[in-house]
N, C-alpha and C positions, 0 to 999 in steps of 0.2 A: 332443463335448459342445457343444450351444449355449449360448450366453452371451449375448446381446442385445446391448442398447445399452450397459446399464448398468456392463455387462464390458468396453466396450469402453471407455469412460468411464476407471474401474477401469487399465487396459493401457496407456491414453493416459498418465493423471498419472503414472503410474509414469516411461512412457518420459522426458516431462517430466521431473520430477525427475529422474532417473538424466542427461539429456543437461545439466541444470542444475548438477548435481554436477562434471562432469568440467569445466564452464563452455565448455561449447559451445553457445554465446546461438546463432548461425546454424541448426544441429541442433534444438533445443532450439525456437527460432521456427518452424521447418519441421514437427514435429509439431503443434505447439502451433495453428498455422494451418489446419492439416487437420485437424481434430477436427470432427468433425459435432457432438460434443453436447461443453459444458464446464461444468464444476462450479467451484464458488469457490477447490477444491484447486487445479484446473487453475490459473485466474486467479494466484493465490498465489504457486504453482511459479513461473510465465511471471517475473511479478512480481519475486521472489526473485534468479533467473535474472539479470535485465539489475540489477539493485542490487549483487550480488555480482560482477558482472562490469565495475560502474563505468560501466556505460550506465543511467547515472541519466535523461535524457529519455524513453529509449525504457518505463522503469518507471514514468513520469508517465502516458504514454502507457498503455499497459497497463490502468494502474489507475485512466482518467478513463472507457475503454471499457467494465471491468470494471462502472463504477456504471451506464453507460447501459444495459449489458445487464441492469441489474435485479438486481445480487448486492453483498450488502451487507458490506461491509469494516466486520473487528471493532474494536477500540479498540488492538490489539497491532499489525494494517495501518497505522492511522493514524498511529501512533508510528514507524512505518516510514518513511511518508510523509513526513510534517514532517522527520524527518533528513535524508532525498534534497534540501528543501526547503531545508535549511540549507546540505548540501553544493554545489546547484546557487545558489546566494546571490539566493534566490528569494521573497521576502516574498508577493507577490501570488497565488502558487501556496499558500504556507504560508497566508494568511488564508482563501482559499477553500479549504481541507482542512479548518481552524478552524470553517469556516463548514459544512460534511459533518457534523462533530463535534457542531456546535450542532442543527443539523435535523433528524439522527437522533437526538437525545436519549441521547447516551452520557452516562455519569459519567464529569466527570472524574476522574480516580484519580491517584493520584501520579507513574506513570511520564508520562502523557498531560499531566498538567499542567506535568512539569517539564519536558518536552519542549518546548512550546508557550513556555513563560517564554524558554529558551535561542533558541529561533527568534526570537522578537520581541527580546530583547534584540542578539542579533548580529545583526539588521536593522535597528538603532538605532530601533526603535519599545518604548521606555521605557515610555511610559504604558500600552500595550497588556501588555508582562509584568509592570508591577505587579497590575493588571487581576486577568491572571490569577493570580496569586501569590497576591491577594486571596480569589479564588474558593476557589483550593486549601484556602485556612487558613481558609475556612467565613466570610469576612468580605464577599463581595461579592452 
């Protein structure tokens, strides 16, 4: 049977996910690297992958590529992000993911927003999560 690209696409995330699952980031990088063609799933998985595995850089990494190649991370990525952000005790990474959020014109929603509050709070920028607290509660 042929299958194309798009199968192969399709074969890859899988393999991905599946070598992400057992959390073999090396496996898991080594498909993910050979991929002639990749989807946002792919990106996702890779993503996923080095966060669940505590290679929080290597998922900075991943997902600043992810934007250059033109695939847009949803508001549930972001939310992702910013924790990695908190976890790596990263403010300047967290404002410019804040700053993705603003440019792509997401809502903030409540998970997103209270995300954002906790990061600027525990990077002692106070004025920044009232800010957004403000936003949230439809006041700013």
């Amino acid at each position: 049977m042929k299958c194309g690209l798009a199968c192969d696409v399709y074969v890859n995330n899988n393999l991905v996910h599946f070598y992400g699952s057992c959390k073999k980031v090396m496996d898991t990088r080594k498909v993910f690297d050979e991929m002639d063609e990749r989807s946002v799933v792919s990106w996702n998985a890779m993503i996923t992958t080095c966060i669940e595995s505590c290679w929080f850089g290597d998922a900075v990494g991943y997902f600043v590529k992810m934007i250059d190649f033109g695939f847009e991370p949803d508001e549930t990525k972001m939310v992702v992000m910013i924790s990695v952000c908190i976890k790596l005790e990263n403010l300047s990474l967290g404002k410019w993911i804040h700053l993705q959020v603003i440019e792509r014109g997401m809502v903030l929603n409540h998970q997103l927003g209270t995300t954002l509050v906790d990061m600027y709070t525990k990077g002692g920028a106070v004025g920044y999560a009232r800010l957004v607290s403000a936003m949230i509660l439809g006041l700013g």
